[in-house]
C-alpha positions as semicolon CSV with decimal commas, in nm:
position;residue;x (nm);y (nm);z (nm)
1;X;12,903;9,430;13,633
2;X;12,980;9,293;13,972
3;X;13,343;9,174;13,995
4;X;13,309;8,829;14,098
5;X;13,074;8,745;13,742
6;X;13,376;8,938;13,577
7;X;13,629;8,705;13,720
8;X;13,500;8,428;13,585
9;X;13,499;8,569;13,202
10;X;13,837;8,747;13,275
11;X;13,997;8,430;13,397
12;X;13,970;8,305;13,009
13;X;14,126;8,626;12,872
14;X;14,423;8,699;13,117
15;X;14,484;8,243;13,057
16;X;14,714;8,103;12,813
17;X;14,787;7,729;12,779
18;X;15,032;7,628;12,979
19;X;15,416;7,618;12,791
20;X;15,741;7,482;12,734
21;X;15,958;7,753;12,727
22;X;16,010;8,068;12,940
23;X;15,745;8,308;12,842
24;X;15,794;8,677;12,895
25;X;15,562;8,916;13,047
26;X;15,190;8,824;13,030
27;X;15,292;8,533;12,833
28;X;15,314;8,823;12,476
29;X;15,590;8,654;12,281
30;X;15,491;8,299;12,205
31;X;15,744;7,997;12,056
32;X;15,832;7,998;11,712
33;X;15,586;7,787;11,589
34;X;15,267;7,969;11,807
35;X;15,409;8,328;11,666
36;X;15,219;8,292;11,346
37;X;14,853;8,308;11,532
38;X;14,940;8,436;11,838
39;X;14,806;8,801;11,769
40;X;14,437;8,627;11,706
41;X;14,447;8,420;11,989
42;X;14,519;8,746;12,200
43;X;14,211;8,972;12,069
44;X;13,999;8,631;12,051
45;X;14,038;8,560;12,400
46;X;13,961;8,943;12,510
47;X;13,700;8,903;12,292
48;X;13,546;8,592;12,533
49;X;13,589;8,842;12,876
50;X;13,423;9,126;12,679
51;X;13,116;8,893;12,613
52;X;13,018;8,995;12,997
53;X;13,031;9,342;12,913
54;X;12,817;9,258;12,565
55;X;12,543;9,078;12,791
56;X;12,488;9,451;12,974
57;X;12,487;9,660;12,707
58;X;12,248;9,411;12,504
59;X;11,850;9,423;12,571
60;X;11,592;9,243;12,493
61;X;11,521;8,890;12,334
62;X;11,642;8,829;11,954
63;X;11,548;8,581;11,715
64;X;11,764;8,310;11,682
65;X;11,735;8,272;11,339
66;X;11,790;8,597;11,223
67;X;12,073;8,680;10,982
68;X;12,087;9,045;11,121
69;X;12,405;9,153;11,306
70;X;12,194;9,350;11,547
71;X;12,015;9,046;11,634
72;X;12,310;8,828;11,621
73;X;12,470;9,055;11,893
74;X;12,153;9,098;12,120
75;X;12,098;8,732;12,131
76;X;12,465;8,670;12,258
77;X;12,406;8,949;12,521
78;X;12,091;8,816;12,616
79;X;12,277;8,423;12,660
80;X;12,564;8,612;12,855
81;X;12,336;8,801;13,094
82;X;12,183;8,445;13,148
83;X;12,518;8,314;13,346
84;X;12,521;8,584;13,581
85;X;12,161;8,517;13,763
86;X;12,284;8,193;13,844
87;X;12,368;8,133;14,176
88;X;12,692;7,867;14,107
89;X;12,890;7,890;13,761
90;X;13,203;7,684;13,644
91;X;13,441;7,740;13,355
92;X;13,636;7,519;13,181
93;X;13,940;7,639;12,991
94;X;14,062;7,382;12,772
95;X;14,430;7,374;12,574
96;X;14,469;7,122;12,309
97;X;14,370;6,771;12,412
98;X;14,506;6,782;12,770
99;X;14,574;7,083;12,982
100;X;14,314;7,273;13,051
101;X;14,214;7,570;13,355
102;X;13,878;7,558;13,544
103;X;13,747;7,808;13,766
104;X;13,384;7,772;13,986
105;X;13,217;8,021;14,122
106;X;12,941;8,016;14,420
107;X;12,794;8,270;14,602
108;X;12,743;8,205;14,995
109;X;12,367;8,288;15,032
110;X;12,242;8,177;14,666
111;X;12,222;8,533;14,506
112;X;12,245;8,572;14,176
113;X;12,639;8,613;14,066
114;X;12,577;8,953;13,928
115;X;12,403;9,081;14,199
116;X;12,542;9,377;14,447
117;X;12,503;9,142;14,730
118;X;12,762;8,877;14,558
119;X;13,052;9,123;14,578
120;X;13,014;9,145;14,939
121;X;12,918;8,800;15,069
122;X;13,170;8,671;15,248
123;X;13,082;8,364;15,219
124;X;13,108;8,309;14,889
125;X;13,347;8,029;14,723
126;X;13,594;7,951;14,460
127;X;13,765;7,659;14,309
128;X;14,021;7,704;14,065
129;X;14,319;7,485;13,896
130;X;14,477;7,352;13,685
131;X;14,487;6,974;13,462
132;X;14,679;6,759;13,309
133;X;14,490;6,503;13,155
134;X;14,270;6,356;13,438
135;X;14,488;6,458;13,712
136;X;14,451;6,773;13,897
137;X;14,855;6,914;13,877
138;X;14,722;7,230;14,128
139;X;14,440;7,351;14,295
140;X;14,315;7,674;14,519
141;X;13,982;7,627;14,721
142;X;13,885;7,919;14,876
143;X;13,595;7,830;15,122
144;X;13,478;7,977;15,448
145;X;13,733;8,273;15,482
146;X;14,018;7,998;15,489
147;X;14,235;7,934;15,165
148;X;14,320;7,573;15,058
149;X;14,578;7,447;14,866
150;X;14,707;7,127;14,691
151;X;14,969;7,045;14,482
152;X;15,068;6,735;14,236
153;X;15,452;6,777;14,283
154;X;15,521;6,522;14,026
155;X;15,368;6,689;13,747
156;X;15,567;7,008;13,810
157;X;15,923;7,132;13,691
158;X;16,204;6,960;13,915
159;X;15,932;6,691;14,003
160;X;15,845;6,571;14,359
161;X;16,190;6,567;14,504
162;X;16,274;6,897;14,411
163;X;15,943;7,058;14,521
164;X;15,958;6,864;14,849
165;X;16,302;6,990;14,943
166;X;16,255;7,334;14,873
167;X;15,952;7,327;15,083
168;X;16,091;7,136;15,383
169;X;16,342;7,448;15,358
170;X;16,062;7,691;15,437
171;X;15,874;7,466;15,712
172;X;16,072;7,626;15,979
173;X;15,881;7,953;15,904
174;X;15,570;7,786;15,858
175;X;15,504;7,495;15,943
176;X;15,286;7,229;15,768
177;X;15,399;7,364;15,444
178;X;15,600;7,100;15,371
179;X;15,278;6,845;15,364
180;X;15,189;7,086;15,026
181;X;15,519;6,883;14,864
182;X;15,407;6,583;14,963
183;X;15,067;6,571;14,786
184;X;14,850;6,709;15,052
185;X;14,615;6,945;15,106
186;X;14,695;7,246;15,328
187;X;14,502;7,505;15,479
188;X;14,545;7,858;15,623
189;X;14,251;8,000;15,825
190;X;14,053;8,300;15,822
191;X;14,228;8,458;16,087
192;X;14,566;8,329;16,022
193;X;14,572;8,532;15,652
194;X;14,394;8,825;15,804
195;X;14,674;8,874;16,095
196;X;14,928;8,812;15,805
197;X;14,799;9,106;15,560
198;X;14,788;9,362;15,856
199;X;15,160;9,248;15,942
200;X;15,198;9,255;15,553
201;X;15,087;9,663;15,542
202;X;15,239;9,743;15,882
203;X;15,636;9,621;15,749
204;X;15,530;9,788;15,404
205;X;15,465;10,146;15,598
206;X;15,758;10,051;15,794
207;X;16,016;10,044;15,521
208;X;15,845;10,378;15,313
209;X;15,704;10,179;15,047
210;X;15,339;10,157;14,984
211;X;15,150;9,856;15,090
212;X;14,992;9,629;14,848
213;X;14,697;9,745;14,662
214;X;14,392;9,714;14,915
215;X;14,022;9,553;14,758
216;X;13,905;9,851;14,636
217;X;14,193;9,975;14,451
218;X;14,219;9,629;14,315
219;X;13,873;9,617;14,224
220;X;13,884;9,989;14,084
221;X;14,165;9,826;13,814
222;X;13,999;9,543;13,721
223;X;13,682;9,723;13,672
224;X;13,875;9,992;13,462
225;X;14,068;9,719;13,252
226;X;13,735;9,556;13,193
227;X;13,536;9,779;13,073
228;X;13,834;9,928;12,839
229;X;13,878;9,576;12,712
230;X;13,503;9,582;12,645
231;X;13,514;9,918;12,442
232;X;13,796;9,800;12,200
233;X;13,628;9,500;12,154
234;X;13,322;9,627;12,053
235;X;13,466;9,888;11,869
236;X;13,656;9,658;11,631
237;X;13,448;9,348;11,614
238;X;13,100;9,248;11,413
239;X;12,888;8,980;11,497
240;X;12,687;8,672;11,295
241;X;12,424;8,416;11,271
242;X;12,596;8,112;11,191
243;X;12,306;7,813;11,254
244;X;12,138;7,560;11,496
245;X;12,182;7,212;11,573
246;X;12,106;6,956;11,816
247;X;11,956;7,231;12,040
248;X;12,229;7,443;12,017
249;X;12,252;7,794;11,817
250;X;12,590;7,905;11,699
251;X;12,722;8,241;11,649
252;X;13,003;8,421;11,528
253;X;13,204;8,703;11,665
254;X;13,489;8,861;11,404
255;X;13,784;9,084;11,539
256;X;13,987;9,313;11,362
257;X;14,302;9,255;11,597
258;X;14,514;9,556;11,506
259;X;14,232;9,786;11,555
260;X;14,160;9,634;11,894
261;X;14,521;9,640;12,017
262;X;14,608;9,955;11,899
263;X;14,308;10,098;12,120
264;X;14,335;9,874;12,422
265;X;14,695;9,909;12,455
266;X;14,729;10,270;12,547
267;X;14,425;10,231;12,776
268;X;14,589;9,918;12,972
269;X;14,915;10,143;13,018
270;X;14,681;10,418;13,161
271;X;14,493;10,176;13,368
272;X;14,752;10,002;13,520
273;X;14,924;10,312;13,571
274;X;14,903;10,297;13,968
275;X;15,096;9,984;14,012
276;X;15,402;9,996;14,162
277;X;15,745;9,889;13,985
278;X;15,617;10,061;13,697
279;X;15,444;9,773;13,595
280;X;15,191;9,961;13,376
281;X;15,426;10,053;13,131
282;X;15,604;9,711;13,121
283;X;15,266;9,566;13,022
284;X;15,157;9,801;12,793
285;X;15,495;9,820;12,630
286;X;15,464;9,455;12,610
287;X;15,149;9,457;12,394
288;X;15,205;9,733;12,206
289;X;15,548;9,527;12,074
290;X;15,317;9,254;12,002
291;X;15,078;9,453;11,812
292;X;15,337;9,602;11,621
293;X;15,373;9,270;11,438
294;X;15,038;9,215;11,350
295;X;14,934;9,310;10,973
296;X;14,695;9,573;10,958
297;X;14,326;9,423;10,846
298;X;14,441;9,049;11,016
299;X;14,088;8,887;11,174
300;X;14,027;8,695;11,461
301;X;13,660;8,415;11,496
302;X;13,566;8,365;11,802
303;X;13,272;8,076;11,783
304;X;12,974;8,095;12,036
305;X;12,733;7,837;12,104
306;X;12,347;7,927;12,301
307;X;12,181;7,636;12,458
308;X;11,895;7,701;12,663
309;X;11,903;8,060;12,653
310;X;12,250;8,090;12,829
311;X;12,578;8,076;12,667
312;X;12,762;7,706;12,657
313;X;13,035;7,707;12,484
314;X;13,329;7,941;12,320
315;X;13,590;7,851;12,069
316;X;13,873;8,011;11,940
317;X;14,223;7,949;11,816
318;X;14,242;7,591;11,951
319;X;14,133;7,702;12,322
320;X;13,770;7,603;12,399
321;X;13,587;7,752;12,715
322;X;13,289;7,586;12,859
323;X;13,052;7,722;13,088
324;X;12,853;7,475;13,355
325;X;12,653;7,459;13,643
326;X;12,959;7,277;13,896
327;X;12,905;7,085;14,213
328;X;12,949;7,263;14,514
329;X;13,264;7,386;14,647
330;X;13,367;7,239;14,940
331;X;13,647;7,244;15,197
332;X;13,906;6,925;15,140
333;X;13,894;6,679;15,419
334;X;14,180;6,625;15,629
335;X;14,402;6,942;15,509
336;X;14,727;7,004;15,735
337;X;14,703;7,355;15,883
338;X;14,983;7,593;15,787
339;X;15,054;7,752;16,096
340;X;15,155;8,171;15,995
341;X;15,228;8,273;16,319
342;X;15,600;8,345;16,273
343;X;15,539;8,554;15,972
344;X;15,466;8,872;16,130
345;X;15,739;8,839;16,387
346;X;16,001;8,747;16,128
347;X;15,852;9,094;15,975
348;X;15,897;9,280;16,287
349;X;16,232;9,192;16,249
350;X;16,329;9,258;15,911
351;X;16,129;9,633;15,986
352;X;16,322;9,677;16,303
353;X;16,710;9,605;16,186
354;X;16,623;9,776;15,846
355;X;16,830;10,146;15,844
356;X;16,481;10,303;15,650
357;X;16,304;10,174;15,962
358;X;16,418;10,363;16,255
359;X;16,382;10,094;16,518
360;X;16,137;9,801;16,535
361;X;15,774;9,830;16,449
């Protein structure tokens, strides 16, 4: 599966709602009063990204009505593979009653999101944030090569003061960022983030350490972590005809959790295994601690609802994910330019008075 129809499914099992306390890594231990469900919420989820995975492996058209797992789990395949020929998708991640994620997808020249072609166009698009309610507390646009950004400093920790001053700090090094803490919109071009990353790399080589991960490593992971998640979800999970109403079909995908974890958590660690800081085995530590507190034989519903031969709607432990066709993404009017120019100088610098260095770059 092409990564950018991944993304979109991923996005729902690497989210979880928004919280009040100081979560640790990947968000594994939850507060007190989450800790009793948070192992099904955690194979549930995976179980929502591994539905794009499902819609590959399935063939064929099922009947809707038939009680037969076999069916049950073509016909979701069939409603999954249906999202990625579309040309624009959206996905709404919602929390409770009022936070919720959403993430649209568009492909620059109308090709099919699954297609070969999407994974290269660079003109594709993407809109994602987060909500509060009905207001919009922050928001990436990426549209055109240039990234956009906007921020509701109010609805963040430390509120707009806070945000606004630590921003106007950092305005000297680029400036227009402060407009971000005052509620606007602000943009960095094409060209601008491209001359950044190759300044980014060169100060990387410069101090001995390895650069960031370039696309295709990053797209090597992702692909590897996918289709791993996929495995231990199928592995571990059945699936049912529940019933249909109001033009909708409803279906039912069961999880044993333990079983799941205990097989995707060694494969994460593996996967992950070329990031630096060790960061692999943090993660995979991390999960296998959480699966060590999960009974043995403890299940996990996820609920999936068909409408028009393409998959609407997932539920599961309180967090509901809908799937639409969204209006197109566009670039914000009136955005204040960030200007990066000084960024790669200031990393000249750094390079050049570092000891590992050996003089300037």
């Amino acid at each position: 599966m092409p990564v950018s129809h991944k993304a979109v499914l991923a996005s729902v099992a690497m989210t979880r709602p928004p919280l009040d306390y100081p979560p640790r890594l990947g968000g594994l231990r939850p507060a007190r009063g989450f800790r009793r469900f948070h192992g099904r919420r955690l194979a549930a989820v995976a179980a929502i990204a591994a539905m794009g995975g499902v819609g590959l492996a399935g063939c064929g058209n099922a009947s809707r009505t038939s009680s037969s797992p076999a069916s049950a789990r073509q016909a979701v395949a069939s409603a999954v593979s249906a999202l990625g020929r579309q040309s624009r998708l959206g996905l709404r991640v919602s929390f409770g009653s009022s936070k919720a994620l959403f993430v649209d997808l568009e492909t620059g020249k109308g090709e099919p999101l699954d297609s070969p072609q999407a994974v290269t166009d660079a003109a594709d698009s993407l809109d994602v944030g987060m909500q509060a309610g009905s207001t919009t507390t922050a928001e990436l646009r990426f549209v055109g090569g240039a990234l956009y950004a906007h921020l509701d400093a109010a609805e963040l920790p430390g509120g707009a003061r806070g945000l606004a001053a630590r921003l106007g700090k950092l305005n000297g090094y680029v400036p227009g960022l402060s407009a971000l803490g005052q509620g606007q919109w602000v943009e960095a071009s094409a060209a601008s983030i491209h001359q950044l990353f190759s300044a980014v790399e060169q100060f990387a080589s410069q101090m001995g350490v390895s650069p960031p991960p370039v696309a295709g490593v990053i797209e090597t992971i992702l692909t590897q972590v996918y289709n791993d998640m996929v495995a231990s979800v199928e592995a571990h999970s059945t699936y049912r005809y529940v019933g249909s109403s109001g033009g909708r079909t409803e279906y039912a995908l069961t999880v044993d959790v333990r079983g799941f974890l205990d097989q995707f958590g060694p494969k994460l660690r593996s996967d992950l295994g070329t990031l630096p800081f060790g960061l692999g085995s943090l993660v995979g530590n991390a999960l296998n601690k959480s699966a060590s507190k999960i009974p043995a034989g403890q299940k996990a519903t996820v609920d999936l609802y068909i409408a028009g031969g393409a998959l609407q709607e997932v539920d599961v432990a309180g967090t509901r994910a809908v799937f639409s066709t969204p209006p197109l993404v566009k670039a914000p009017a009136g955005a204040t330019q960030l200007d990066l120019s000084k960024l790669p100088g200031l990393l000249r610098q750094l390079a050049g008075s570092h000891p590992a260095a050996g003089g300037a770059l």
